[in-house]
C-alpha positions as CSV (number, residue, x, y, z in Angstrom):
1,X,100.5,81.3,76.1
2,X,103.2,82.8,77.4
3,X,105.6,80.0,78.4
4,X,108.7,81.3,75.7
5,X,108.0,84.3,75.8
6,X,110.8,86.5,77.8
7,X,111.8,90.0,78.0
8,X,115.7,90.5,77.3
9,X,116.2,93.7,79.9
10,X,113.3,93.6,81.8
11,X,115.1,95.6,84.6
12,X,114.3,98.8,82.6
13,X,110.4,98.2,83.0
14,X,111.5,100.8,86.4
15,X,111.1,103.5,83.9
16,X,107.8,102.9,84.5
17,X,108.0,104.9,87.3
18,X,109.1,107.8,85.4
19,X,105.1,107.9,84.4
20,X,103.8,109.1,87.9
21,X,106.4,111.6,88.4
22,X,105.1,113.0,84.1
23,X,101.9,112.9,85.5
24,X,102.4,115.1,88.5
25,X,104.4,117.3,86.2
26,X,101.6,118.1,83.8
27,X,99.1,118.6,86.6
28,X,101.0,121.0,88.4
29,X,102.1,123.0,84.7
30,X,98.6,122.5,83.2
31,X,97.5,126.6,84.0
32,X,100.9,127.7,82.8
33,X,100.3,126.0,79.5
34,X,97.8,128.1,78.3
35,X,98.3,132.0,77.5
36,X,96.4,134.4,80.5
37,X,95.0,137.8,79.9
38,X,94.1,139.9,82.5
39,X,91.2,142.2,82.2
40,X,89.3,144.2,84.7
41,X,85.7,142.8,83.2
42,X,84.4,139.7,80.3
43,X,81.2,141.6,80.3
44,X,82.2,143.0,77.0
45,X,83.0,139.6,75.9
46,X,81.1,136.7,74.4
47,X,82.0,133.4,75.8
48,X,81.1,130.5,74.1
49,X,82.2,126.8,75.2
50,X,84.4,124.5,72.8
51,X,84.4,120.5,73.4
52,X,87.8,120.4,71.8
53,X,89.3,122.2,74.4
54,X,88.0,119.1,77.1
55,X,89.7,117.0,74.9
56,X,93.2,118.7,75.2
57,X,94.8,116.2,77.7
58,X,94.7,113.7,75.1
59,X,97.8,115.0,73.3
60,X,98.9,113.8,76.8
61,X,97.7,110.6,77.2
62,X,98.9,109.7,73.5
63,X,102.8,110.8,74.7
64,X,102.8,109.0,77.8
65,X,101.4,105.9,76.0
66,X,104.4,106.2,73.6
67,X,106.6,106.6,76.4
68,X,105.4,103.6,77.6
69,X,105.7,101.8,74.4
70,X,109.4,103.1,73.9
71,X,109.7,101.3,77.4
72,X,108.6,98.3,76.8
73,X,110.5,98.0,72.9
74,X,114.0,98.9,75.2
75,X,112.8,95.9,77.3
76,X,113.1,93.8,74.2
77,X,110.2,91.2,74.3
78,X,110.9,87.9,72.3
79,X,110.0,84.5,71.6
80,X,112.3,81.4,72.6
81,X,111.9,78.3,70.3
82,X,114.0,75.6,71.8
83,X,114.3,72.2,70.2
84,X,117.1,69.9,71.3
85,X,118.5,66.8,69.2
86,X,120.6,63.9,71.5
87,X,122.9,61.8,70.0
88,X,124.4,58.6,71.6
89,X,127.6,58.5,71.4
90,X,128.6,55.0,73.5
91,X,125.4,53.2,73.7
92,X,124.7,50.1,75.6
93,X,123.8,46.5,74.3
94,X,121.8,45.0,77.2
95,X,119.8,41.3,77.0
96,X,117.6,40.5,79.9
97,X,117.7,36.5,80.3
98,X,114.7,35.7,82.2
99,X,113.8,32.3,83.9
100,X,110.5,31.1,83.0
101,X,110.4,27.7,85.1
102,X,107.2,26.8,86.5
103,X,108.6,28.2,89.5
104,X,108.5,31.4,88.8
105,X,104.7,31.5,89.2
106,X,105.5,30.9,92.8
107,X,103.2,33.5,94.8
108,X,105.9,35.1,97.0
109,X,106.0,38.2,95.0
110,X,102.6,40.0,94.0
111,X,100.9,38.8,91.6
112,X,103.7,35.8,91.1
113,X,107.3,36.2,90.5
114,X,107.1,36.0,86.6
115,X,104.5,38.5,86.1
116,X,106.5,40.9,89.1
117,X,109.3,40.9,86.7
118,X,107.8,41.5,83.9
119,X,106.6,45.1,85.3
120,X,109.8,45.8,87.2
121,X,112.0,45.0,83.3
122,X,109.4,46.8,81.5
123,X,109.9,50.0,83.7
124,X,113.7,49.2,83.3
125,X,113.4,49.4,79.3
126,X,111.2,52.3,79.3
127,X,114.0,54.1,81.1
128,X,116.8,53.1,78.6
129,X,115.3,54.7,75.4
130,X,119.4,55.0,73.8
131,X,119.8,51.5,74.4
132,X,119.4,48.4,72.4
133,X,117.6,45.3,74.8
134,X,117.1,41.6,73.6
135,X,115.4,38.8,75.6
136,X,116.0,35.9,76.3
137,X,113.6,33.0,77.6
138,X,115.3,29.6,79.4
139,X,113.8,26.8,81.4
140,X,115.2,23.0,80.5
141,X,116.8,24.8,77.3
142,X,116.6,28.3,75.9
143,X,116.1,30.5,72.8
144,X,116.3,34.2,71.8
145,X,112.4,36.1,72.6
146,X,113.7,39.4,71.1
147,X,116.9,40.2,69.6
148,X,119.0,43.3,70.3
149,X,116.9,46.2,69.1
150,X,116.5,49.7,69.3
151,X,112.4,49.7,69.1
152,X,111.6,49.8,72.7
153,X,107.8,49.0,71.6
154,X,109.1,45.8,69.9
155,X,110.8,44.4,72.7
156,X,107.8,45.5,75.2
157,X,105.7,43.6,73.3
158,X,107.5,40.9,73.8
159,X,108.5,40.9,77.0
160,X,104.6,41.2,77.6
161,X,103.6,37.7,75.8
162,X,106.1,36.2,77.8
163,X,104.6,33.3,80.0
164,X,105.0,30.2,81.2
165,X,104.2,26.8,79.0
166,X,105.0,23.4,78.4
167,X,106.9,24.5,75.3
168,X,109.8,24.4,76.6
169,X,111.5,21.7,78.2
170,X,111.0,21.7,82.2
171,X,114.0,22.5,84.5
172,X,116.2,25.1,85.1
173,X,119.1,25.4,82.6
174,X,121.1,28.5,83.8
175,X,124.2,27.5,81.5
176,X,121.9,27.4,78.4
177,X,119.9,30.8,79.7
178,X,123.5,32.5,80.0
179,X,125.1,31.0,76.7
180,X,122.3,32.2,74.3
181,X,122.6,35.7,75.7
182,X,126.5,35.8,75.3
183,X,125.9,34.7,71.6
184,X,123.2,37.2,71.1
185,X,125.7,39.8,72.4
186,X,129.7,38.3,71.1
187,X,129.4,41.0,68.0
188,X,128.0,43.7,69.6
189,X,130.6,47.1,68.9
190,X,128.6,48.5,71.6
191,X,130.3,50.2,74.2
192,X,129.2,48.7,77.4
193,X,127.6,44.7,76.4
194,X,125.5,43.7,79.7
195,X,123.1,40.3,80.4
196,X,120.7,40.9,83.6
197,X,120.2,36.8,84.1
198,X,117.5,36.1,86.4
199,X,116.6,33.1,87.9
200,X,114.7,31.3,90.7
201,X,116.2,28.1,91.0
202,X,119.8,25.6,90.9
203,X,121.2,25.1,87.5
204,X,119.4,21.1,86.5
205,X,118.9,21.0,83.2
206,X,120.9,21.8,79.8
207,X,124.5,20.4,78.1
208,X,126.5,24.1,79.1
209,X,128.0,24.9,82.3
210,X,127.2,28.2,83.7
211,X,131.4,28.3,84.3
212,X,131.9,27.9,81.0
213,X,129.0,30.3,80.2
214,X,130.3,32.8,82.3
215,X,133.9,32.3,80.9
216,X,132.4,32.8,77.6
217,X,130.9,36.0,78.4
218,X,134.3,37.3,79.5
219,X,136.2,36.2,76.4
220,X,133.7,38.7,74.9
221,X,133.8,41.7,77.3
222,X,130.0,41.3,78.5
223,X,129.2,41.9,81.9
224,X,126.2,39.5,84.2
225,X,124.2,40.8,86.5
226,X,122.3,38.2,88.1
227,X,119.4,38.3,90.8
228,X,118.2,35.3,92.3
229,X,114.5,35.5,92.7
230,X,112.3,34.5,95.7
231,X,111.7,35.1,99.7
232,X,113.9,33.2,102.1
233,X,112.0,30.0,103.4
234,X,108.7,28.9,102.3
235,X,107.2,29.7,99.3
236,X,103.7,28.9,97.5
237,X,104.1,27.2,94.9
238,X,103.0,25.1,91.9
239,X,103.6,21.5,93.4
240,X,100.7,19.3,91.1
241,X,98.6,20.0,88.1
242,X,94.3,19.8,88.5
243,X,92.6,17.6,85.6
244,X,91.2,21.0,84.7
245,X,94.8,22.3,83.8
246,X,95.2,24.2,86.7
247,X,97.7,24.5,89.1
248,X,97.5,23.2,92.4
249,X,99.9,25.2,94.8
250,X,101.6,24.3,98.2
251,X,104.4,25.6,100.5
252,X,108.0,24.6,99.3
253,X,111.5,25.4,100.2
254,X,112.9,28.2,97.9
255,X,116.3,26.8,96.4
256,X,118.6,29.4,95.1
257,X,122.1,28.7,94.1
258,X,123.5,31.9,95.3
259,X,126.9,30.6,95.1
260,X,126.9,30.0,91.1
261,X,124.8,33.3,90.9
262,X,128.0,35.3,92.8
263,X,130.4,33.3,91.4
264,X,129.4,34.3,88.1
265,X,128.6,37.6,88.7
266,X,132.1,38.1,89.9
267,X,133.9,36.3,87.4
268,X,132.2,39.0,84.7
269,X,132.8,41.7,86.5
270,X,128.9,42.3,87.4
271,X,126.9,42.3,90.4
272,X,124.9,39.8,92.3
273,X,121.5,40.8,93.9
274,X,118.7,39.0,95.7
275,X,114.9,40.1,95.2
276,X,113.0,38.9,98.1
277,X,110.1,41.0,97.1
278,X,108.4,43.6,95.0
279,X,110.1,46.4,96.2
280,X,113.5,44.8,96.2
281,X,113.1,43.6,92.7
282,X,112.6,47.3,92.1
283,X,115.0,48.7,93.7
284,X,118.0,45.9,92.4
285,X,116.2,47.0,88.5
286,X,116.9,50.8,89.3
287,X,120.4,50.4,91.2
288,X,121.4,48.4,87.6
289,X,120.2,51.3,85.7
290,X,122.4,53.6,87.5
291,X,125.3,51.6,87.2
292,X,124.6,51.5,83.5
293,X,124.9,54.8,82.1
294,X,124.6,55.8,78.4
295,X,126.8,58.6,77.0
296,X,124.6,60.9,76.0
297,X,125.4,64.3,73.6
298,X,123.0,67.0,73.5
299,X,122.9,69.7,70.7
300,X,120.2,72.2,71.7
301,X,118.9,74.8,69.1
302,X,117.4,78.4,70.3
303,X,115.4,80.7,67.7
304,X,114.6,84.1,69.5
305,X,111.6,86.1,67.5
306,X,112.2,89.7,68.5
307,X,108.8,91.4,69.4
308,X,110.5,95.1,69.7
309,X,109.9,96.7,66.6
310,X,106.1,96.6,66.5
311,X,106.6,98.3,70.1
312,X,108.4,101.2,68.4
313,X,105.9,101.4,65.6
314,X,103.2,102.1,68.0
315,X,105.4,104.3,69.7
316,X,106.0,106.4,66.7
317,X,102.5,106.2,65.4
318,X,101.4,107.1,68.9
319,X,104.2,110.0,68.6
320,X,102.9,111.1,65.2
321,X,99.7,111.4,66.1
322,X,100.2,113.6,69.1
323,X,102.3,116.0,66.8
324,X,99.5,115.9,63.9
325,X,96.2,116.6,66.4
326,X,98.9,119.4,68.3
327,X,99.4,121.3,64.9
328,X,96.1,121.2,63.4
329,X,92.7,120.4,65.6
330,X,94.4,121.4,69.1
331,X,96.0,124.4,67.4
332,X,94.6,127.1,68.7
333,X,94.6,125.8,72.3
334,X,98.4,125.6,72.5
């Protein structure tokens, strides 16, 4: 209720303390406030009592609450309103280029490698909302999932139905994975144009070099990121398929041509990373977004509603009917 609500010189609530002292005042002037005559005797006298006379320290109680009214306008109470508009100035063109092998559903990484990903780059794109994202999907050969876009709900989505299938030819075609991104991303005006690439295997299938790819990429001012994707050693894996469709998993050797992923990592001008679990792949998705930042301008709007002025009504109202009640019922007590 009272989150934007402030009070612009709140340091003069210590006139509050002015009250007290008013207080003490009237108690100790009270007898002197009323005309005395001394007599030697009332016997002569009738004396009759007058309710309106109990009722006198109200003209009282009505100034001090106008005092304190007066107070609290000075204070000047108000309502904030902020609202705040952003504007991107130099965004950034990103496509995530994600290996979808059938060794990706290697169980090294919780549930499996491809579904691992999925939740670390959805967390990634939920953190870029000034950013346009495209995927990409490569195995033997590749293809554009998403292009660049601007509706993050579009490209989650997306990156959700992503799985693997015998669609798509078998193998690992880096070149081809690497390419399709540079050509989703060769007429982007964006200021920064970046490919995450993500892969956990050699380069075996496709008709582009991942040299050439990467040479491509910096004809075209994009940067690569790339993160090679598995434990060191042993990993379970899909080695055979059951009649029911099924996978039928073993231990294998995980083969990852960290040489190529470096090489082009450096020739771009990116960075090379290796997730060897969850909590790596996390951490290499977050250190990429910090690397990564978007130009942001803020404009921020304030409205202030200024509360004062019924304050000072009261206070005059308060002081008006003091003065009336003084002057006409109290008038023959003063």
């Amino acid at each position: 209720m009272f989150e934007n609500f402030e009070f612009v010189n709140p340091n003069l609530f210590w006139l509050f303390l002015l009250l007290p002292v008013a207080i003490a005042w009237y108690l100790w002037k009270r007898k002197q406030q009323t005309p005395t005559l001394k007599i030697s005797s009332t016997k002569g006298f009738k004396t009759q009592k007058n309710w309106l006379s109990r009722f006198k320290p109200a003209l009282f109680i009505l100034r001090l609450l106008a005092l304190s009214a007066l107070i609290v306008a000075m204070a000047r109470p108000r309502t904030v309103d902020e609202s705040t508009r952003t504007k991107t100035t130099k965004g950034i063109d990103i496509v995530i280029a994600i290996d979808v092998s059938a060794s990706m559903l290697a169980r090294d990484l919780k549930p499996n490698r491809l579904e691992a990903l999925k939740t670390v780059a959805a967390r990634f794109i939920n953190a870029r909302p000034n950013d346009r994202i495209g995927l990409v999907e490569y195995a033997g050969e590749s293809y554009t999932r998403t292009p660049l876009t601007s509706d993050k709900s579009i490209v989650l989505s997306s990156l959700k139905k992503i799985e693997y299938n015998t669609v798509i030819e078998g193998g690992t075609a880096i070149g081809m994975g690497l390419a399709t991104s540079v050509n989703r991303l060769k007429e982007s005006i964006a200021k920064s144009k970046v490919i995450i690439l993500l892969t956990d295997g050699v380069n075996n299938a496709g008709f582009i070099d991942p040299k050439i790819a990467s040479e491509l990429a910096v004809e075209f001012g994009i940067k690569v990121y790339t993160i090679g994707l598995g434990t060191n050693g042993m990993a379970l894996s899909p080695i055979g398929i059951r009649p029911d469709g099924s996978f039928q998993y073993g231990n294998q050797q995980v083969n990852i041509d960290e040489e190529l992923l470096k090489e082009i990592a450096k020739t771009t001008n990116g960075k090379y990373f290796r997730a060897t679990s969850n909590t790596k792949l996390v951490e290499i998705y977050d250190e990429i977004n910090k690397l990564e930042k978007t130009d942001i301008e803020e404009f921020k709007y304030t409205n202030y509603d200024e509360k004062f002025r019924p304050w000072v009504l009261l206070a005059l109202g308060l002081l008006g009917l003091e003065f009336l009640l003084r002057y006409t019922v109290f008038r023959s007590f003063i």
